[in-house]
N, C-alpha and C positions, 0 to 999 in steps of 0.2 A: 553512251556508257550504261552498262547495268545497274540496277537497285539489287542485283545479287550476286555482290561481290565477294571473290572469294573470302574477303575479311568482313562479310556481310552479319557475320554472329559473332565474331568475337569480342562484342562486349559484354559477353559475359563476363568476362576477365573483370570488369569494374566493381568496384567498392559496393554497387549497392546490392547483390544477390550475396546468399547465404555461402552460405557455402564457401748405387756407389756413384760418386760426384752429383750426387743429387743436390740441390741448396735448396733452404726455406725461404719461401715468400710466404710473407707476413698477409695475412686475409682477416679482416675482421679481429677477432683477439685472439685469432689460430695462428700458428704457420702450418701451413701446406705442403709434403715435400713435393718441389718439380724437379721429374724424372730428366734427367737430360738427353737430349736427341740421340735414336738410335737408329739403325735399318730393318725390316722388317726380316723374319728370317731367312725365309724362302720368297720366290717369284711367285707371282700368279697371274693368270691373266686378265684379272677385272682389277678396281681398287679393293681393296681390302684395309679391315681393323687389327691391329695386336695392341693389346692395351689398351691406354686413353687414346691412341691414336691411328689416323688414316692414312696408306700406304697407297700409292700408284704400283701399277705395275712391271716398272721399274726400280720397286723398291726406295723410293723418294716418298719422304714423308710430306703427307699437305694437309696443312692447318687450311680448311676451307675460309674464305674470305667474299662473301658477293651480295645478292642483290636478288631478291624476288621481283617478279617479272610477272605482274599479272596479265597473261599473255592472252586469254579470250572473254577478260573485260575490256579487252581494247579492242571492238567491233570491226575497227580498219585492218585486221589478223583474221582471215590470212594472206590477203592482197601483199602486208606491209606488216613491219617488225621493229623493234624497238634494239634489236641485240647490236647490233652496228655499234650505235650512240652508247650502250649500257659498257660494250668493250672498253672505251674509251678509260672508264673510271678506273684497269688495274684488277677489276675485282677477278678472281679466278673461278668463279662457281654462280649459277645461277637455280633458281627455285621456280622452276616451271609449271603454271599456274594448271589445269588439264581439267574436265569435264567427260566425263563418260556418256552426259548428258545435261547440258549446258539448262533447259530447264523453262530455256523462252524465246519461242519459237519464230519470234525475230530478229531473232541474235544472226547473223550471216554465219553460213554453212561452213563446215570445218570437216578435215576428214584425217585418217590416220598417214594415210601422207604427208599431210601438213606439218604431221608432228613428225615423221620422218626428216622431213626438207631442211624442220628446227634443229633439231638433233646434230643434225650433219653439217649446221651454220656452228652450232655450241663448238662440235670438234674442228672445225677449223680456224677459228677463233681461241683455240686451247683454253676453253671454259667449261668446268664439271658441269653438266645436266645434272640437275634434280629432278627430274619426272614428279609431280605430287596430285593424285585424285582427290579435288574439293566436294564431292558432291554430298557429302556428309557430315560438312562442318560444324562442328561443335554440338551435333546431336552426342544423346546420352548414352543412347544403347550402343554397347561396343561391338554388340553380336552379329552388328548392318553389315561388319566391315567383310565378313564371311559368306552371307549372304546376296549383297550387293554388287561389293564393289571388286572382288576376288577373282570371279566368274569372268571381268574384262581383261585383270594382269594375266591371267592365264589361258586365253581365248588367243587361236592360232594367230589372227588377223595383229594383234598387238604383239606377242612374245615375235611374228616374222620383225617387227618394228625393233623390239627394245635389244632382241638379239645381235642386229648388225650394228648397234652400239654399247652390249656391253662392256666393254673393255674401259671405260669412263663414264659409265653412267649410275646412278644413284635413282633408287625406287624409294618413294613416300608413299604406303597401300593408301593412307587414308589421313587430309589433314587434318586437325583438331578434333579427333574423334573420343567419345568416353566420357563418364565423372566420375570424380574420386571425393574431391571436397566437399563439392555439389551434391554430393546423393544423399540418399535416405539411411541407407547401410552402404558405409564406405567400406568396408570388409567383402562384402558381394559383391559391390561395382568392380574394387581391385581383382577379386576372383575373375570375374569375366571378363576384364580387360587383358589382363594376363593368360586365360586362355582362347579367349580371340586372335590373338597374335600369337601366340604359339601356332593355330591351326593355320594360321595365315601365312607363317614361316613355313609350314610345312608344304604348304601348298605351293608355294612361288620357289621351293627349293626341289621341285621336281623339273624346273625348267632355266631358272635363274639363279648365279653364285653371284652376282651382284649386292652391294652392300644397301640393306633395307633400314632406311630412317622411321622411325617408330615416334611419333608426335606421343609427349605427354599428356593425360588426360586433362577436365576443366579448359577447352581450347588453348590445349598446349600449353598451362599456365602450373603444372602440378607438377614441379620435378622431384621432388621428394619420392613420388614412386619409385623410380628408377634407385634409388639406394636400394629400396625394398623385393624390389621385383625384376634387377634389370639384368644379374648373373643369371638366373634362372632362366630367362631367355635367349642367355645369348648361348648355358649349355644344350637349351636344346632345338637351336639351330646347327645342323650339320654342319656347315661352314664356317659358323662363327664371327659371322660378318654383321652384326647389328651399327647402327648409330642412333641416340639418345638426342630425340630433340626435343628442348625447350620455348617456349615462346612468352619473351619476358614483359608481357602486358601486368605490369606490379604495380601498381596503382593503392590494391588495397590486400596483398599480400605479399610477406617475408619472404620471395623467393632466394635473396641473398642468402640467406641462415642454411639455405637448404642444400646450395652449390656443394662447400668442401666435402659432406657427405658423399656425394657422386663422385667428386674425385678423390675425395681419399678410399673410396672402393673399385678404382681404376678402369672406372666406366668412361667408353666412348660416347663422351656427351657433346653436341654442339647445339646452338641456340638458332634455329631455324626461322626466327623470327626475333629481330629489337625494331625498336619504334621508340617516335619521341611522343606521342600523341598516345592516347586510350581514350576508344568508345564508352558509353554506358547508354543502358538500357534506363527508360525514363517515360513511365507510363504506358508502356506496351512498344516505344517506340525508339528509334536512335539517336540516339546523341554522340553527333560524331564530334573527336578531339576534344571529349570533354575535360578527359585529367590530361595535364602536362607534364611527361614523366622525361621530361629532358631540362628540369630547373628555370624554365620560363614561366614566368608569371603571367599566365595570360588567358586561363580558361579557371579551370579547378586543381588544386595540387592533390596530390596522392598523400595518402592515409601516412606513409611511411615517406623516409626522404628518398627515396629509390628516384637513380636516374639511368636514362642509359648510359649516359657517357659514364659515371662509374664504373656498369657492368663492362664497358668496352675495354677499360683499362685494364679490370682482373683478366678479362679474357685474352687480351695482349699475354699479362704477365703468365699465364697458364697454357698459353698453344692453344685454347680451344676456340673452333670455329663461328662464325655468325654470320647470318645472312639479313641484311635490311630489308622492310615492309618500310616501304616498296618503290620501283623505281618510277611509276607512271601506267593504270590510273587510278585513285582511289575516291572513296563518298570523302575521306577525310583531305584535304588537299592540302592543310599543314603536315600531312605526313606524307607528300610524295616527295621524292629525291627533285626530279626535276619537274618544271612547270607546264611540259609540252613534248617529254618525251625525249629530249634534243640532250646532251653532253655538255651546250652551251647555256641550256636555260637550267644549269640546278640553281636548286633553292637552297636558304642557309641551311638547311636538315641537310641537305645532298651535299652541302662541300663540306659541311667538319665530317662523314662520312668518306670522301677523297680525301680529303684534302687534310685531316688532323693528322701531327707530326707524330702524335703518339699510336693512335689506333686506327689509323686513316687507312682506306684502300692502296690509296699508292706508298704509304710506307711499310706496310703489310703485309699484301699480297702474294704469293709467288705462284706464277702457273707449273701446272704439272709439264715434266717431257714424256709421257707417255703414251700421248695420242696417236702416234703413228704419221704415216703420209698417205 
């Protein structure tokens, strides 16, 4: 297993850096109106967003429910895969972990076939692909994402790949990229993140109508942007197809406070990462599972009472999506789902993830019918 794992810097997220028929559900000391289930208006033929929410292309709405996969920190990929066992949970969507360039250069060889062979396991398994490039996690500069990593989604050898599955696939340019809280002048960081990804939309919209998941900045820990910045991108994306993701490492900030904002501005927001466990950084070095942000007493607790299973609840109660960190393997190993990869061996993180009656994968769930044959 790697030392550079795709969740290899997000401790930053921890405490110690700077930086009609509608009804109300009751959110904190707000009510919220939820919109009640509609159809999209027209067909298309990728997924697509209208509103808060995401559409197959059959017109079937799907509240994403799954499970990150980090798929080439498990050196036994590409020989061998973990999606079989990860099926098993219910979950409908997975968050595919991808390297443009993996970084170390003993890592066993991988090729874009590989991700083809995956891809084509995901649809026949009727599980949404997430496609997500790590290789710039939780750097600052947003301007990498233009620069670096742009150049692969739009490079013939990938778009022949991502093409013969977009009909249900889901693009991440770039995960945990950018800072907004973290920076020096937060007013410039949000300028260049915002146009970073505008030019980024532009670019993967000369080849791809596929819906682009857009990580918050501070690794994925700052959704308050997206109230501020998150119409403006989606007017000028041609298609109109963004998703808004979060990643709820709250340890030592109010990300609750900042939710109803996004929805009650009728942003396609889903949380692309919950976890029970948060890193911090600690003398130059990690400290993995240091806060317990699932109301265990067993490491450090977080600044505020934030847990996940709270945020799961509201997100129950609201349709909006989430994917777990992670299913197998991580530095932190209180936060893998299972213990070895198996269906049989999850851990208690991994079954209130299935198995809760309230926000659990198997009562949750629903796969899309729009994969085809």
């Amino acid at each position: 297993m790697s030392d550079e794992l795709c969740r290899r810097q997000f401790l930053k997220a921890g405490v110690g850096l700077i930086a009609g028929g509608a009804s109300a559900i009751l959110f904190g000391d707000r009510a919220v109106l939820a919109q009640p289930a509609r159809q999209a208006s027209q067909t298309k033929n990728t997924l697509h967003t209208k509103g808060r929410y995401l559409y197959d292309s059959s017109g079937q709405k799907i509240v994403l429910r799954g499970i990150n996969l980090p798929l080439l920190d498990d050196w036994d990929f590409p020989q061998s895969d973990k999606l079989a066992e990860l099926e098993k949970t219910g979950a409908n969507a997975v968050i595919i972990q991808w390297y443009k360039d993996y970084g170390q250069p003993t890592r066993p060889a991988y090729s874009l076939q590989n991700l083809d062979n995956f891809l084509a396991k995901c649809k026949a398994n009727k599980i949404v692909p997430i496609l997500g490039l790590c290789d710039l996690t939780c750097k600052s500069d947003a301007t990498l994402l233009n620069t670096q990593l742009i150049p692969w989604w739009t490079s013939e050898p990938v778009l022949a790949v991502l093409k013969k599955h977009q009909r249900y696939l889901i693009v991440n340019p770039a995960n945990e990229l950018g800072v907004y809280r973290w920076a020096n002048n937060s007013v410039e960081s949000l300028e260049a993140y915002k146009t970073s990804y505008k030019n980024a939309i532009a670019s993967i919209r000369q080849h791809l109508q596929v819906p682009i998941m857009i990580d918050a900045p501070d690794c994925g820990t700052s959704i308050e942007v997206f109230a501020k910045i998150g119409r403006e991108l989606i007017n000028s994306d041609p298609e109109s197809n963004l998703l808004f993701s979060g990643h709820a490492y709250w340890a030592g900030y109010d990300g609750m406070s900042h939710l109803n904002a996004v929805i009650e501005a009728n942003l396609p927001i889903v949380f692309g990462e919950i976890a029970n466990k948060q890193d911090e950084s600690i003398a130059g070095k990690t400290a993995y599972c240091y806060y317990d942000i699932d109301g265990i007493k067993e490491n450090h607790p977080p600044q505020n009472d934030f847990t996940y299973q709270a945020l799961l609840t509201v997100l129950k109660e609201q349709e909006i999506g989430w994917l777990a960190w992670c299913w197998w393997k991580d530095g932190c190993a209180r936060r893998e789902m299972t213990r070895d990869g198996n269906f049989s061996g999850l851990t208690p993180y991994g079954d209130d993830l299935v198995n809760n009656p309230i926000y659990g994968l198997k009562a949750t769930a629903r796969r899309s019918t729009a994969f085809g044959v």
